[in-house]
N, C-alpha and C positions, 0 to 999 in steps of 0.2 A: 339298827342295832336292837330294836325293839323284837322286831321280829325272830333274829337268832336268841337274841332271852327267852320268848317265847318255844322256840323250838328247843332249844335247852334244857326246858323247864319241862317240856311234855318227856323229852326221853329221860329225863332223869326220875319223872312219876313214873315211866313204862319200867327201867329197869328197875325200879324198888317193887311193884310187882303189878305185871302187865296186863291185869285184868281191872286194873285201876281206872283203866281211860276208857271211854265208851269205844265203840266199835269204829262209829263215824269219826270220831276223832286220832286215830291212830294214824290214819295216813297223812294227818295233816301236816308232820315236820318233812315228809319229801314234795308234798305239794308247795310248801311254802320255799326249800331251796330252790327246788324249778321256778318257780315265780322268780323268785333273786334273780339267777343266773338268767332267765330274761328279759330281765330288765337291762343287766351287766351288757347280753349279750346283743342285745337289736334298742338299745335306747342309749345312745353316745353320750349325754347327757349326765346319767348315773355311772359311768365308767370311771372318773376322777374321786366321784364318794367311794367307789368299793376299792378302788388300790388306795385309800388312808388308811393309816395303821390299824386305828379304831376298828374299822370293819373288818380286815382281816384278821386281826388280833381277836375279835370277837368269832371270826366264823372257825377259826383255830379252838376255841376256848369252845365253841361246840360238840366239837367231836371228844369232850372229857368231862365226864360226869361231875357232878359240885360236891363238893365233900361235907359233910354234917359240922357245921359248925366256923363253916367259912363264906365272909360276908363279901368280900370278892370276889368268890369264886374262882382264884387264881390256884389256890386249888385241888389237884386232880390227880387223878388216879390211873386209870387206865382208859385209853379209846373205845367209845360208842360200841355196843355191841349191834347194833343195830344194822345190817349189812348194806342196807340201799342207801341207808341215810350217810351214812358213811365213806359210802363210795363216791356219793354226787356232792358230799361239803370235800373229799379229797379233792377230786374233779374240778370243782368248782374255784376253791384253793390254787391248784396248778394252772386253772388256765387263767387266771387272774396275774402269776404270776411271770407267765411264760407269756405270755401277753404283754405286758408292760417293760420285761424286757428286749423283746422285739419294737417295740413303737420308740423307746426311746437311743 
């Protein structure tokens, strides 16, 4: 969950204004899903932490920016404008979920 605050936190300094982040650093919130969802996807082990609520509740609470003056960041306004990062935490989202109701 650290990691989705982290990526949370980068796209919510890009969308405030996107020459904020270094260059190197921009791509870091889709490197970091991909890492997840490899982990989720070839490590059986982490498959039980990502379907708890926590973790998807968090990776949901990614794709919406934090609003000024809320310490929960519950929240939110409108979905990530950010197109890739947004496609792969959907993606990533659904197959977590269509996944778990097939095994069970």
């Amino acid at each position: 969950m650290v990691l989705l605050a982290m990526v949370r936190a980068m796209l919510n300094q890009e969308g405030k204004s996107p020459d904020s982040l270094p260059e190197w650093l921009r791509d870091y919130p889709v490197t970091i899903i991909q890492f997840l969802f490899f982990l989720y996807h070839n490590m059986a082990d982490f498959m039980p932490v990502f379907m708890g609520g926590d973790v998807l509740g968090a990776l949901a609470g990614t794709l919406f920016p934090r609003q000024p003056g809320s310490e929960t960041g519950s929240g939110s306004s409108t979905p990530s404008d950010e197109p890739k990062v947004f496609f792969l935490l959907i993606n990533f989202l659904a197959y977590i979920i269509f996944w778990h109701r097939c095994i069970c």
